[in-house]
C-alpha positions, 0 to 999 in steps of 0.5 A, spaced: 488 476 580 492 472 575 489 471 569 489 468 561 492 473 557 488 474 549 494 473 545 492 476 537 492 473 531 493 478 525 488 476 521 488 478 513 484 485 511 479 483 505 473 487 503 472 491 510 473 485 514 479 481 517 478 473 516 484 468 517 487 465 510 482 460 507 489 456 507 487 455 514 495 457 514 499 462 519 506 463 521 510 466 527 512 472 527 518 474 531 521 482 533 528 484 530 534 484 534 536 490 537 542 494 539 543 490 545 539 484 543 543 480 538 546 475 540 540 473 544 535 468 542 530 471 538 523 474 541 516 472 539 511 477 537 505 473 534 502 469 529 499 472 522 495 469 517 499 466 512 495 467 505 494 464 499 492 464 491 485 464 494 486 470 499 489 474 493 484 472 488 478 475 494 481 481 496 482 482 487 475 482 487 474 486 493 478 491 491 474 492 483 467 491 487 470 497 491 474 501 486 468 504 482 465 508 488 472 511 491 473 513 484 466 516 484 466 520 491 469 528 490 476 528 490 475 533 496 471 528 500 476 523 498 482 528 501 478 528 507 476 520 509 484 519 508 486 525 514 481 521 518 486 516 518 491 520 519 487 522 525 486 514 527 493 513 526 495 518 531 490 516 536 494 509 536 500 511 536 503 508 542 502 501 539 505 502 532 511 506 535 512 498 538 511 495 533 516 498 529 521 498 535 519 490 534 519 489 527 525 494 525 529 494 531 529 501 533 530 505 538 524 509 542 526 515 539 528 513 532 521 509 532 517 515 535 521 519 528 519 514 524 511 513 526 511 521 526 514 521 519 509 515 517 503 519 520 506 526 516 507 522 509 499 520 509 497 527 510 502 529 505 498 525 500 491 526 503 492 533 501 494 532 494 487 529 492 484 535 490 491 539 487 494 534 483 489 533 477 490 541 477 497 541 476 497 534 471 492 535 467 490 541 463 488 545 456 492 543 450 493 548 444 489 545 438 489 548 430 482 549 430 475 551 434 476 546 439 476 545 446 482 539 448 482 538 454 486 532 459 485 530 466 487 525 469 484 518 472 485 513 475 488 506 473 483 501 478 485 496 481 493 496 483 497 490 486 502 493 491 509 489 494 509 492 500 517 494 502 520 488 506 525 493 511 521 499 512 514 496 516 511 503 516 514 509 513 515 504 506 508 502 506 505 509 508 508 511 502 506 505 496 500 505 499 497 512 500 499 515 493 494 510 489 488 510 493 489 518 493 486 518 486 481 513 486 484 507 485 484 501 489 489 496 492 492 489 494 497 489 499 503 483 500 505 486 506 513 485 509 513 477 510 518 478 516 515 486 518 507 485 518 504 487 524 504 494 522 501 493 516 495 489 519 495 495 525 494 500 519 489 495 515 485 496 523 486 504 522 483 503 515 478 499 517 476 504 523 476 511 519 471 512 512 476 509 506 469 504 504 471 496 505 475 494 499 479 500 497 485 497 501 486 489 501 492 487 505 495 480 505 500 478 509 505 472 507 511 470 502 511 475 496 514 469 492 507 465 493 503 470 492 505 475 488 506 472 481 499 470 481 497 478 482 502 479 476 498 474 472 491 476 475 488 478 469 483 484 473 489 487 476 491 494 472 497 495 475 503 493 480 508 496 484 513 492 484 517 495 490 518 490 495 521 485 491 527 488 493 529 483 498 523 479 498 525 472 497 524 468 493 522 474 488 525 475 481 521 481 479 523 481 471 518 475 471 514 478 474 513 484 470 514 479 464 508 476 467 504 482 468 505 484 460 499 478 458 494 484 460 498 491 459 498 493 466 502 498 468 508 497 472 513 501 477 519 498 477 523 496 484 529 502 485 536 500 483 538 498 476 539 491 472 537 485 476 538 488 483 532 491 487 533 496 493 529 499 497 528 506 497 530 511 501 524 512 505 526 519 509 527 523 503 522 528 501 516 525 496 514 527 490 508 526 485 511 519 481 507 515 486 502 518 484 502 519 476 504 512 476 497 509 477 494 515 472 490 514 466 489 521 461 483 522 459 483 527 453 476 530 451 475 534 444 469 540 445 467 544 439 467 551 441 461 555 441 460 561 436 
């Protein structure tokens, strides 16, 4: 029997949900070349929601709405939703492991290493959740009858420019290291990779992380992304992928985010030039330090 396929719209991901831009906007998306397509006409995936000024300020509140619950739920617990995620992660993998071949013109293998990788990072992290303020924080020597006490905390809600080339293993790696610790966190994904990005939005919203903790919009990062920098409820932005995003001048960015004293993590490469990390290479705990308050508690000691 013949039949009308159900083509889908990847829809934004905002508080929980999956709405289509209030722009009433969306763009095609199309699959890179590969080795041995080239030369040829390029192939049509689908079509994503392109969002809009409006769209960000919704996921910023959102995201604030949602931030103070995960920051308050055990760090233990906070550990445990996020492996569920790598356990829905790997249930899908099938459909992400073509979505990267598409978006990055990989061969099967190379996908297949790239979504293992992408599903490894994200339980690297996971696993951080209740280790990391053990080796951040700490007593501190004080001359006098004093406990001094610092431990670590998190920023709130975190503006993230998801990387442009890597459509997985990148965006595993900016987003996992800030919802880690508490905070919550806006997402501008690739505007020519974002199918793997709304495809994790649906492993987020198909696990525990509570909706709002992460937001994610797809579109031009030029459009979107000075408004996250200006947002006055927004505490902090990753500037990462600004590195090939066009349009993107990530100085005026950051200019833009000093109004309120967010916090800002730098794209790679030095002077004007952005690039994108090596994503392959081992992490460290610089992600995840980059989007943590100190807090430091004076005690007076008992006698």
């Amino acid at each position: 029997m013949s039949r009308v396929d159900v083509k889908k719209t990847y829809k934004l991901y905002i508080g929980g949900k999956f709405p289509r831009s209030e722009s009433g906007r969306s763009y095609e998306v199309y699959a890179a070349p590969s080795g041995r397509s080239r030369s040829t006409a390029p192939r049509f995936l689908a079509n994503a929601a392109q969002g809009s000024r409006k769209d960000a300020r919704d996921a910023v509140t959102a995201a604030r709405a949602a931030q103070p619950g995960w920051a308050g739920a055990t760090a233990y617990n906070r550990g445990q939703v996020l492996y569920r995620v790598a356990e829905v992660m790997e249930s899908r993998r099938p459909q992400l492991v073509q979505e990267v071949r598409d978006a990055e013109g990989l061969s099967p293998a190379a996908a297949e290493a790239v979504v293992s990788q992408a599903i490894d990072r994200w339980v690297w992290y996971a696993g951080w959740s209740d280790k990391y303020v053990q080796i951040l924080g700490g007593l501190n020597p004080v001359a006098g009858p004093y406990f001094n006490i610092s431990a670590s905390e998190p920023t709130g809600v975190v503006a993230v420019l998801a990387p442009q080339e890597s459509s997985l293993l990148g965006l595993v790696s900016v987003i996992a290291p800030v919802i880690v610790s508490g905070n919550a966190v806006v997402v501008v994904t690739s505007a020519e990779r974002p199918l793997p990005a709304i495809t994790l939005a649906e492993c987020l919203a198909t696990s525990d992380v509570p909706g709002g903790v992460v937001n994610v919009i797809s579109g031009r990062a030029a459009e979107i992304a000075p408004w996250l920098a200006s947002h006055r409820d927004v505490n902090a932005i990753d500037l990462t992928g600004a590195a090939g995003a066009e349009g993107v001048d990530w100085a005026t960015l950051e200019e833009a985010s000093a109004d309120n004293l967010k916090r800002v993590l730098r794209p790679g490469g030095s002077g004007a030039e952005a690039v994108e990390p090596d994503w392959t290479a081992t992490p460290d705990l610089s992600r995840l330090t980059a989007f943590l308050e100190t807090k430091t508690v004076w005690h007076p000691k008992g006698r």
